[in-house]
VMD Tcl script that draws the C-alpha trace (Angstrom):
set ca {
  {0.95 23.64 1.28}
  {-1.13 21.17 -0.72}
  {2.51 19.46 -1.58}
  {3.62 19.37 2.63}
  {0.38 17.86 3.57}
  {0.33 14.75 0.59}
  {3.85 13.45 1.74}
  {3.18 14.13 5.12}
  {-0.21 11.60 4.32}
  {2.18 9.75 2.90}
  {4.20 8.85 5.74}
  {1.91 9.09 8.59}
  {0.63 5.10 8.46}
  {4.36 3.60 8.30}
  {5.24 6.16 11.12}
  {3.07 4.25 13.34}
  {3.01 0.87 11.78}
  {4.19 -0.60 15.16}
  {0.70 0.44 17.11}
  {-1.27 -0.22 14.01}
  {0.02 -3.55 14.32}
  {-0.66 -3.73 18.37}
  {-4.26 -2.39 17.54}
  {-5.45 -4.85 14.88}
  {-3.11 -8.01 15.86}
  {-1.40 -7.53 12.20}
  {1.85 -8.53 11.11}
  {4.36 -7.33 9.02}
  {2.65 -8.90 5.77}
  {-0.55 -7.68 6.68}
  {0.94 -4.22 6.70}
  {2.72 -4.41 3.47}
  {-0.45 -5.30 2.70}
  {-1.97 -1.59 3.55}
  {1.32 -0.50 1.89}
  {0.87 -2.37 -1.43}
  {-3.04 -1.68 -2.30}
  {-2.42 2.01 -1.83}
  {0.11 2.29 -4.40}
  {-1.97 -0.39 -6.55}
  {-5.12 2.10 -6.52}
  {-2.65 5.25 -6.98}
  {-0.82 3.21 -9.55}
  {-3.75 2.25 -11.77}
  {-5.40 5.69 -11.01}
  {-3.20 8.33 -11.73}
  {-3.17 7.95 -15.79}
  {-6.99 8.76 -15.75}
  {-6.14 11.37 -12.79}
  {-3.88 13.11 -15.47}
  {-6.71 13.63 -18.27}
  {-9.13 14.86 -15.41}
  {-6.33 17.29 -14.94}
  {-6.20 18.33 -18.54}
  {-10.05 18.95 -19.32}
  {-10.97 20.38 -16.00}
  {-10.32 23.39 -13.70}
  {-6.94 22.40 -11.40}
  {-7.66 23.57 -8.20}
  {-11.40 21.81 -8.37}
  {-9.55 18.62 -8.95}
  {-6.83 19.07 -6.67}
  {-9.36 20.26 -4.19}
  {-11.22 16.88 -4.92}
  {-8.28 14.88 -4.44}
  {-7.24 16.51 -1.71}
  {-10.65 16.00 0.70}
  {-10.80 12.55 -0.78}
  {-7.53 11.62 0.87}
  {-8.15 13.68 3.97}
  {-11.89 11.77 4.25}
  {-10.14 8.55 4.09}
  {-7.13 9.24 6.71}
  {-10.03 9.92 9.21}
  {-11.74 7.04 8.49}
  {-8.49 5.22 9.32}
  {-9.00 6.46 12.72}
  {-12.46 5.30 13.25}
  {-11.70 1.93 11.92}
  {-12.25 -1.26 14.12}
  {-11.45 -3.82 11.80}
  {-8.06 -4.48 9.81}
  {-9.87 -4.82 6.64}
  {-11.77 -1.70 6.89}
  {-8.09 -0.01 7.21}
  {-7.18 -1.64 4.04}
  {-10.42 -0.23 1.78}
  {-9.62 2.89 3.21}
  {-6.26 3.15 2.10}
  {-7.34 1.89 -1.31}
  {-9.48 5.11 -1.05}
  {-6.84 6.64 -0.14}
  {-4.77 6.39 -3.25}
  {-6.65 7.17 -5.50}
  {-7.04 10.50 -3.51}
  {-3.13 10.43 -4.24}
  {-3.10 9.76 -7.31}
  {-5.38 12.78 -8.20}
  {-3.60 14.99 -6.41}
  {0.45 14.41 -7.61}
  {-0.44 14.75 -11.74}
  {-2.59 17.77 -10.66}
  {0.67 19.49 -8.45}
  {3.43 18.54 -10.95}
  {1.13 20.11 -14.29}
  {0.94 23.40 -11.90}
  {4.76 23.52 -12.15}
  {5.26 22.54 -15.98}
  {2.88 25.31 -16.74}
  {3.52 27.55 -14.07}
  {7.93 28.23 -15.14}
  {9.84 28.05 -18.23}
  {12.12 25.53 -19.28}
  {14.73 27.06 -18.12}
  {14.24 26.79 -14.37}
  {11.65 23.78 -14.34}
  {13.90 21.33 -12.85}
  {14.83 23.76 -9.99}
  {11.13 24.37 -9.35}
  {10.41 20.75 -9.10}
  {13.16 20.01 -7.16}
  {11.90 22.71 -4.73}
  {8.32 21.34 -4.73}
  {10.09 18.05 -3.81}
  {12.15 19.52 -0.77}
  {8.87 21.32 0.76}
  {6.89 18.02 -0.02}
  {9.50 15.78 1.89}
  {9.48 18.68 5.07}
  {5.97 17.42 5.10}
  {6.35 14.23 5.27}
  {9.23 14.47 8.32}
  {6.79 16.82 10.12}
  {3.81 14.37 9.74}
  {5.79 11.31 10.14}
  {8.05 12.20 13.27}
  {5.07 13.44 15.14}
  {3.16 10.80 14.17}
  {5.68 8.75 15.81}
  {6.22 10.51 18.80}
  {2.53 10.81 19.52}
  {1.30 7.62 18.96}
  {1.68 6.18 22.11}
  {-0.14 9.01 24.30}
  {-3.70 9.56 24.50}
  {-5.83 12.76 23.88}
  {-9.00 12.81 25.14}
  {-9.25 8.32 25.66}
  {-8.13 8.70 21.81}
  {-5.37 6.88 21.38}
  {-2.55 9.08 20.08}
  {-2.20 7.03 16.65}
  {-5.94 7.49 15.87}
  {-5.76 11.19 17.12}
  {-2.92 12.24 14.31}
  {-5.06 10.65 11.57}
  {-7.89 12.54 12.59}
  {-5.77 16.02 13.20}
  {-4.22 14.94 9.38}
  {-7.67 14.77 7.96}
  {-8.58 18.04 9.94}
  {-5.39 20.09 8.25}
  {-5.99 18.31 4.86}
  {-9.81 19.80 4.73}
  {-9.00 23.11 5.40}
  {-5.70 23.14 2.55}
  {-8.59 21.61 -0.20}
  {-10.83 24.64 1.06}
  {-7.63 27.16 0.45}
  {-6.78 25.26 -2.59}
  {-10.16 25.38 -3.80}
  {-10.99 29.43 -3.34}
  {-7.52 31.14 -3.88}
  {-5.22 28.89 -6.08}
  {-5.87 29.94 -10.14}
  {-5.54 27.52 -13.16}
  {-2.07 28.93 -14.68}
  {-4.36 28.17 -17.77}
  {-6.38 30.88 -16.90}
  {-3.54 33.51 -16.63}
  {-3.02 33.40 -20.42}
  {0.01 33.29 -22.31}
  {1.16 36.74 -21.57}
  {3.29 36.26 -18.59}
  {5.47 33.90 -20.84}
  {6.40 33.05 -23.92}
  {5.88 29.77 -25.06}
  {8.66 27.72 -26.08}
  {8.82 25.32 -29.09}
  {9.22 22.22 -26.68}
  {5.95 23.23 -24.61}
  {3.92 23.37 -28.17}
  {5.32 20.39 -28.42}
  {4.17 19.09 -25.40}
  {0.95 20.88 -26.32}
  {0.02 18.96 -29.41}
  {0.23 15.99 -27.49}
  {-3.02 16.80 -25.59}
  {-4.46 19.37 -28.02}
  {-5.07 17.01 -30.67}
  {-8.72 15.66 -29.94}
  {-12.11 15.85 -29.93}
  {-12.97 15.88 -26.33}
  {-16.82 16.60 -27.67}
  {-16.95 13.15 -29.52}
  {-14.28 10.79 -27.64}
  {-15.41 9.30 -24.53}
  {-12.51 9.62 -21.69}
  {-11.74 5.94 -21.96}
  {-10.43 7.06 -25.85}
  {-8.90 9.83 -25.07}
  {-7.17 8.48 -22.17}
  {-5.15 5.70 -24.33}
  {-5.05 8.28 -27.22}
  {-2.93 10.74 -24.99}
  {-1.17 7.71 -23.05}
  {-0.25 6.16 -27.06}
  {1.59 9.97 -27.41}
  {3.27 9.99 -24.28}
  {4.99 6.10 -24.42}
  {6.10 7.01 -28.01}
  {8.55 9.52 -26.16}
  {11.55 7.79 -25.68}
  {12.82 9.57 -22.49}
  {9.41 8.41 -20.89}
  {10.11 4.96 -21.59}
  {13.32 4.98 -20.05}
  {12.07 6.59 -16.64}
  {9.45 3.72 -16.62}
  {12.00 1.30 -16.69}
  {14.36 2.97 -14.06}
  {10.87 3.00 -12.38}
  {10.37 -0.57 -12.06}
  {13.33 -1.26 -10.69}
  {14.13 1.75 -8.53}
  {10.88 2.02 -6.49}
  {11.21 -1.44 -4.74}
  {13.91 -0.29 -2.59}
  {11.63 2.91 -1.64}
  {8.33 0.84 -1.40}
  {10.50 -1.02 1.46}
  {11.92 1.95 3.23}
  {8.13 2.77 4.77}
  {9.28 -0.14 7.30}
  {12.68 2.08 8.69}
  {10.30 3.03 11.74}
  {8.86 0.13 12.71}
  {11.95 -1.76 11.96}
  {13.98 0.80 14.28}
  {11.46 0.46 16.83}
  {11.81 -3.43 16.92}
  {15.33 -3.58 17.33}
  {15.22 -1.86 20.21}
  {14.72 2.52 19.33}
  {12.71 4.20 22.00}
  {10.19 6.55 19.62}
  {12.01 9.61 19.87}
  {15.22 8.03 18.20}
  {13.84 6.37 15.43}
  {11.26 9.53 14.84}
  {14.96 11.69 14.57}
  {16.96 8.83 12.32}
  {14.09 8.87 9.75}
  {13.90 12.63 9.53}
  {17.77 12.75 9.32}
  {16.88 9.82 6.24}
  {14.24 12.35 4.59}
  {15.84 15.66 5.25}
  {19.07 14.14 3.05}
  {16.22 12.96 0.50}
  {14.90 16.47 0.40}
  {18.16 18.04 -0.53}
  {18.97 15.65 -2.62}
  {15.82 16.46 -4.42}
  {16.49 20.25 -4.47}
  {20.23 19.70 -5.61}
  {19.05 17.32 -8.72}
  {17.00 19.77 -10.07}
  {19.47 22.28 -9.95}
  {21.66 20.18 -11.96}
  {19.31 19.17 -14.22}
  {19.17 22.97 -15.30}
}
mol new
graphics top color blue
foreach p $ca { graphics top sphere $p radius 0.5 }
foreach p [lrange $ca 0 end-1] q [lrange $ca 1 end] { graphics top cylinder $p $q radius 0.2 }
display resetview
């Protein structure tokens, strides 16, 4: 649930980029704008969002994450002023970036090997049926009104609404795999490996700030993770653009409902995709 509601977060702002645009007078660089200092926050955040994850109790800080996202997507909604959008998508973020080390560490911990790309690709297929459902109503809404609110402000706030009650779920039923011991598995030699990588400190005389480049000096030294920030670099461009595929279908002349369908059609194909890849990478 927690993985449906961040992508549909996700796309809910470039679903209705067009009335965003009516709304504060803002053009298309003013909205890549919105689009570029989320990931910036998210970007710069989620390193030190991963070592919050591995001293502390999961669900807290997914719960955390969680209601700081869903406080900022209302804000969005109350916002008058373009800039005030901006900080609060900034805020946003770094919601985000708590939230996406916290989810994928729940699945490393939570299967064995054996299955672990399956169970991600999964988590991505449910994540992306969030993000149709959030951005296609989005879309289709945006131009109505509910109550004088004007339907684009009135799916932030029902977003923030559903994203408070998932942190509260999160929060009192989800359990820290940690906790569950290591007698529902066995542990293989790869996840000791993975274990020494974060094991090997003194969390009682390091500050954060040293642990956090101690654990990030481990990880870059792996040379598959170097290789997957490289294909990163290049490969998210082309994704950072596609949050434009509404509002661009919508200028050249899609009524709502149309472009709403073509970008679900786009994510659905992602989603399986997703699900397929981690099959094969079994």
């Amino acid at each position: 649930m927690a993985a449906v509601m961040e992508l549909a977060d996700e796309n809910l702002l470039p679903a209705v980029y067009k009335e965003v645009s009516e709304t504060f007078k803002a053009g298309p660089s003013d909205l890549s704008y919105l689009t570029f200092i989320r990931n910036f926050i998210q970007g710069i955040a989620s390193p030190v969002a991963g070592i919050l994850v591995i001293n502390y109790d999961r669900p807290t800080v997914l719960s955390i994450g969680i209601l700081c996202w869903s406080l900022s997507t209302g804000a969005v909604s109350a916002s008058k002023y373009f800039m005030q959008v901006g900080f609060w998508r900034a805020v946003n973020g770094f919601g985000l970036a708590i939230v996406i080390p916290a989810l994928q560490s729940f699945i490393a911990d939570s299967y064995m090997d054996e299955s672990r790309g399956t169970d991600f690709g999964f988590l991505s297929l449910v994540g992306t049926v969030g993000g149709i459902g959030g951005g296609a109503i989005a879309t289709v809404v945006a131009c109505n009104k509910f109550w004088e609110i004007p339907g684009w402000r009135f799916a932030f706030v029902m977003m923030a609404t559903f994203s408070i009650f998932i942190a509260s779920l999160v929060f009192t039923f989800v359990v820290d795999p940690r906790k569950r011991g290591s007698a529902e598995h066995d542990i293989t030699k790869n996840s000791a490996d993975r274990e020494d990588l974060i094991e090997k400190r003194n969390t009682n005389s390091m500050s954060i700030w040293v642990e956090f480049w101690t654990v990030m000096k481990a990880v870059m030294k792996v040379q598959t993770f170097q290789f997957i920030i490289l294909q990163g670099l290049v490969g998210s461009l082309p994704w950072t653009a596609m949050v434009f595929y509404t509002l661009w279908f919508e200028l050249i002349g899609f009524d709502r409902n149309s472009a709403a369908a073509l970008v679900s059609l786009f994510a659905a194909g992602c989603a399986i995709g997703s699900f397929l890849g981690g099959i094969v990478a079994d």
